[in-house]
C-alpha positions in Angstrom: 67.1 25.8 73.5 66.5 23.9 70.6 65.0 20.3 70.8 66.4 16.8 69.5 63.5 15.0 68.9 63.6 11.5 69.9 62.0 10.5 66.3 62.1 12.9 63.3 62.0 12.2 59.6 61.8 15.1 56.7 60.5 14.5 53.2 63.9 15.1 50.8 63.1 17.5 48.2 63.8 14.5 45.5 60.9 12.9 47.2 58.6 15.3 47.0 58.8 16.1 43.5 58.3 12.2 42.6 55.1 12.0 44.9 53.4 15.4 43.0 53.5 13.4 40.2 52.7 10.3 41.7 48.6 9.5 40.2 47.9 8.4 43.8 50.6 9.3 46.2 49.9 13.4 45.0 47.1 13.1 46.6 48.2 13.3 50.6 51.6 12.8 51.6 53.6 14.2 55.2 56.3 16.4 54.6 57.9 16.3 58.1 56.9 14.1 61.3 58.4 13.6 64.8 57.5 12.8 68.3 59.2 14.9 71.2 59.0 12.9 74.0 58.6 14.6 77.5 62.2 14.9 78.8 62.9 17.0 75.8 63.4 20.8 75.9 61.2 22.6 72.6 61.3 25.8 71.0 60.3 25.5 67.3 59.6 28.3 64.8 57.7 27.7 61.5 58.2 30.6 59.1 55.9 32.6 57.0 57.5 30.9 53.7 56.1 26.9 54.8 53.9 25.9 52.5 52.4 23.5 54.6 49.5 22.3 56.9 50.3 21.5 60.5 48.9 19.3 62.5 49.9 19.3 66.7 49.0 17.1 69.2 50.0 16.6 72.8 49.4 13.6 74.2 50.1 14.9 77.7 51.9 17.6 79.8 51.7 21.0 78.7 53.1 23.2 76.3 52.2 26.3 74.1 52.3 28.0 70.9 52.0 31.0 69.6 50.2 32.2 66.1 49.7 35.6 64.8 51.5 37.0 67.8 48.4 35.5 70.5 50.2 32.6 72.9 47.8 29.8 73.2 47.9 26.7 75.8 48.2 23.1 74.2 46.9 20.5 77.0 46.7 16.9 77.3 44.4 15.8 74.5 44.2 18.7 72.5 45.1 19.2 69.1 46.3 22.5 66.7 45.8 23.0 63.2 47.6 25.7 61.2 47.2 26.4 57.5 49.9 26.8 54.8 52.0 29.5 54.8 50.9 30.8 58.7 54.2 31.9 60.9 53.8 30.4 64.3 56.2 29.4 67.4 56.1 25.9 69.8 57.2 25.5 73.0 57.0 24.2 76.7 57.8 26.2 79.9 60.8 24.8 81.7 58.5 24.0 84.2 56.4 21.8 82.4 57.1 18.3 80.1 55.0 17.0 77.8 54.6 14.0 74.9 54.0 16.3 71.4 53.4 14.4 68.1 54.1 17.3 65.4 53.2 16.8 61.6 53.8 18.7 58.2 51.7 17.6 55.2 50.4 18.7 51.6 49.1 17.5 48.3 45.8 18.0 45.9 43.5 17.2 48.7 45.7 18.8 51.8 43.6 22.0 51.7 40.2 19.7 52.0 41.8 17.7 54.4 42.5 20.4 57.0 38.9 22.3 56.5 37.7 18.6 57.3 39.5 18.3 60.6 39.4 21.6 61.2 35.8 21.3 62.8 35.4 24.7 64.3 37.4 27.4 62.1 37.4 30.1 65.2 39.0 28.0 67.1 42.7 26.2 66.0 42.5 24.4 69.6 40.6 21.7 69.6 40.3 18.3 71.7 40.4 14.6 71.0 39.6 11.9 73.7 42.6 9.3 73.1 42.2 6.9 70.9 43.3 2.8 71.1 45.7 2.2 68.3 46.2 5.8 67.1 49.9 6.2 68.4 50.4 2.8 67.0 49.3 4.0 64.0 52.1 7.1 64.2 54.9 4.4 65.0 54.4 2.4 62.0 54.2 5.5 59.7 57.2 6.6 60.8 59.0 3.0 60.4 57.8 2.9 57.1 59.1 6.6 56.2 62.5 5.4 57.1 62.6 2.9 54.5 62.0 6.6 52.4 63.8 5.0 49.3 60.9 2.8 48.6 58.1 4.2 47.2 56.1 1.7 48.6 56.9 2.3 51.5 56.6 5.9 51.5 52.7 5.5 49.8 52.1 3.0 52.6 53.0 5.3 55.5 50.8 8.3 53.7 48.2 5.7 53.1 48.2 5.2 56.7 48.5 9.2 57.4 44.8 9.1 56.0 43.6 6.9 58.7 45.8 8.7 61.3 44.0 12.2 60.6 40.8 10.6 60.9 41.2 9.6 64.3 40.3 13.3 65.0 37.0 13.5 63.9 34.7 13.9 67.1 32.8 11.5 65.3 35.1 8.4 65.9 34.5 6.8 69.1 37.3 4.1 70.9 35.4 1.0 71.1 38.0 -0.2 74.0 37.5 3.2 75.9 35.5 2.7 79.2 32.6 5.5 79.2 30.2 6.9 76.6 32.1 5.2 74.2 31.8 1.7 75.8 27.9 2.3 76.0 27.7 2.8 71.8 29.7 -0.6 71.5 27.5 -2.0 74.0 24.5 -1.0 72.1 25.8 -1.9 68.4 26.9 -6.0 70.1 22.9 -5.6 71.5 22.0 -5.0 68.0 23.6 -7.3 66.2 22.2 -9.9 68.2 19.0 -8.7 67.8 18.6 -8.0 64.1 15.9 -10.2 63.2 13.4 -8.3 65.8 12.6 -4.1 66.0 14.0 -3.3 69.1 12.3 0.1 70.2 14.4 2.7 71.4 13.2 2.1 75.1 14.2 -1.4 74.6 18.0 -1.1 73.4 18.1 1.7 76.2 16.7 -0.7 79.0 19.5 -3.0 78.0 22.2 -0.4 77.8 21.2 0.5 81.3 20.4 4.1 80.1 17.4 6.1 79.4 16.4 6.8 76.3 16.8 10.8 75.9 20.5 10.2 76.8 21.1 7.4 74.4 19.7 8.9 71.6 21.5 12.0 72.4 24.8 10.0 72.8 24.6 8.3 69.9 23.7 11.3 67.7 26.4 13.4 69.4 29.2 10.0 68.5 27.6 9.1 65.4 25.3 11.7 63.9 23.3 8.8 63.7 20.2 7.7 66.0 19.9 4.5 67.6 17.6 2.8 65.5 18.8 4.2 62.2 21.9 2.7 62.9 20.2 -0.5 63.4 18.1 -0.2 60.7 21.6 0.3 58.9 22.6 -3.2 60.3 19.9 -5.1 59.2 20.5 -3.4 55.7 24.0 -4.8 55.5 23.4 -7.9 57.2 20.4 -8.4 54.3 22.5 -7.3 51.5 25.5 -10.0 52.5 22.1 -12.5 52.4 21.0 -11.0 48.9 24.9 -11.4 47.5 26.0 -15.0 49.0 22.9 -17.0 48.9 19.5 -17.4 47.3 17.2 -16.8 49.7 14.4 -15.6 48.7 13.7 -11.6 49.0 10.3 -11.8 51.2 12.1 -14.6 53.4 14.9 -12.6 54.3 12.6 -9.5 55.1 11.0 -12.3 57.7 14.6 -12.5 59.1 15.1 -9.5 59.3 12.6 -8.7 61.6 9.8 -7.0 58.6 6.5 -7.8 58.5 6.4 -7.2 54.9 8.1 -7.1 52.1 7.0 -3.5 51.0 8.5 -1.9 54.1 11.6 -3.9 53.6 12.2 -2.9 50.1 11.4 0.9 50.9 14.3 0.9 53.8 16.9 -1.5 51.8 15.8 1.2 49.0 16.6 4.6 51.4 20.0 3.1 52.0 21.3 1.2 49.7 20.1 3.3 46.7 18.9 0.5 44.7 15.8 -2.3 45.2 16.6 -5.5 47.0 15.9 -7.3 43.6 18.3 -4.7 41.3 20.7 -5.0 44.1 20.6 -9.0 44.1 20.4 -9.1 40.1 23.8 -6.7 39.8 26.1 -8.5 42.8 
């Protein structure tokens, strides 16, 4: 039975052609996008000849597809990518509904951009926790798309495709999401209060209400940072926005920010900002 999806919007062959030679919108751009809801009946086949990437995502329900002749389960919360030119089938069992956002996209970098989301290359299936503001971003993109005769519109919906994909990085955590996730957010408020002391890593744990080990396992796990390299990250910034907007001078703002001396301040602003605090002031 063939589906009607309750959004769908193709890129016209016209289109295409103008965004390959587009300096900026060659780059990234969908070529086909829709949303079947979960009343809706599925069974789509991609051919050998589609040149290219897919991105699937169900939101919930269950469904399937089916790649290189191997039928695979898509869940609630899971995602499937599919290179160019790769012959596969979609579906859901009449028993089952689900909510399925479906993608086709190319361009210079769509080859880097699927070996970048693509974080485990045995396996297609992977999962994403859901993610405040990511179907939000989907429904603009596709209200821009219709205004298709615009090129501005059409380079602001794939502008916003960029931010879209990156929602599936297992690196991005929801900072509205109850859970591990509302622990890191906790922890980054804690140290942005706290950014002209050294908190210990026992310390920002005591106030997250967490012990240490799991913290700094949590946060590496998020961020592939630890905790106190993020702060130390923080007080960076927050002394670099000091070093830009006001004339303070470079050994107060170490007091601020919690150093004891300058020397130790300069070699960390150094490590992650590339530059001395004085270059770095001098250059703004």
């Amino acid at each position: 039975m063939e589906a009607t999806a309750q959004t769908h919007w193709a890129l016209p062959e016209r289109l295409r052609s103008k965004l390959d030679d587009h300096p900026i919108g060659k780059n990234l751009y969908i070529t086909e996008i829709a949303f079947y809801p979960e009343q809706s009946a599925l069974e789509k086949e991609v051919l050998k000849n589609n040149p290219d990437y897919v991105l699937i995502y169900c939101v919930s329900g269950m469904g399937w597809y089916k790649v290189n002749n191997k039928k695979l389960p898509l869940k609630a919360n899971h995602f499937a990518l599919l290179p160019r030119k790769a012959c596969f089938q979609l579906g859901v069992e009449p028993s089952d509904q689900w909510s399925l956002y479906f993608v086709k996209f190319n361009g210079a970098i769509g080859e880097a951009m699927y070996t970048y989301l693509l974080r485990d290359k045995n396996n297609k299936n992977q999962t994403t926790p859901p993610l405040v503001g990511r179907i939000a971003q989907f429904q603009d993109i596709m209200h821009h798309l219709d205004l298709m005769d615009n090129m501005e519109n059409l380079l602001y919906a794939n502008f916003r495709f960029y931010s879209f994909l990156g929602t599936f990085r297992l690196t991005v955590f929801n900072y509205m999401k109850k859970g591990v996730d509302n622990i890191i957010e906790r922890c980054i408020l804690i140290m942005k209060q706290h950014l002209h002391n050294n908190l210990t890593l026992d310390e920002l744990a005591k106030e997250a209400c967490v012990s240490a080990s799991y913290l700094s396992a949590l946060f590496r796990q998020k961020t592939h940072y630890s905790p106190i390299q993020l702060f130390t990250s923080l007080k960076i910034q927050r002394a670099s926005q000091m070093l830009r907007s006001t004339k303070t001078p470079i050994k107060q703002i170490a007091e601020e920010m919690g150093y004891t001396d300058q020397y130790s301040f300069s070699r960390s602003f150094k490590q992650i900002m590339g530059t001395s605090p004085k270059k770095f002031r001098e250059n703004k």
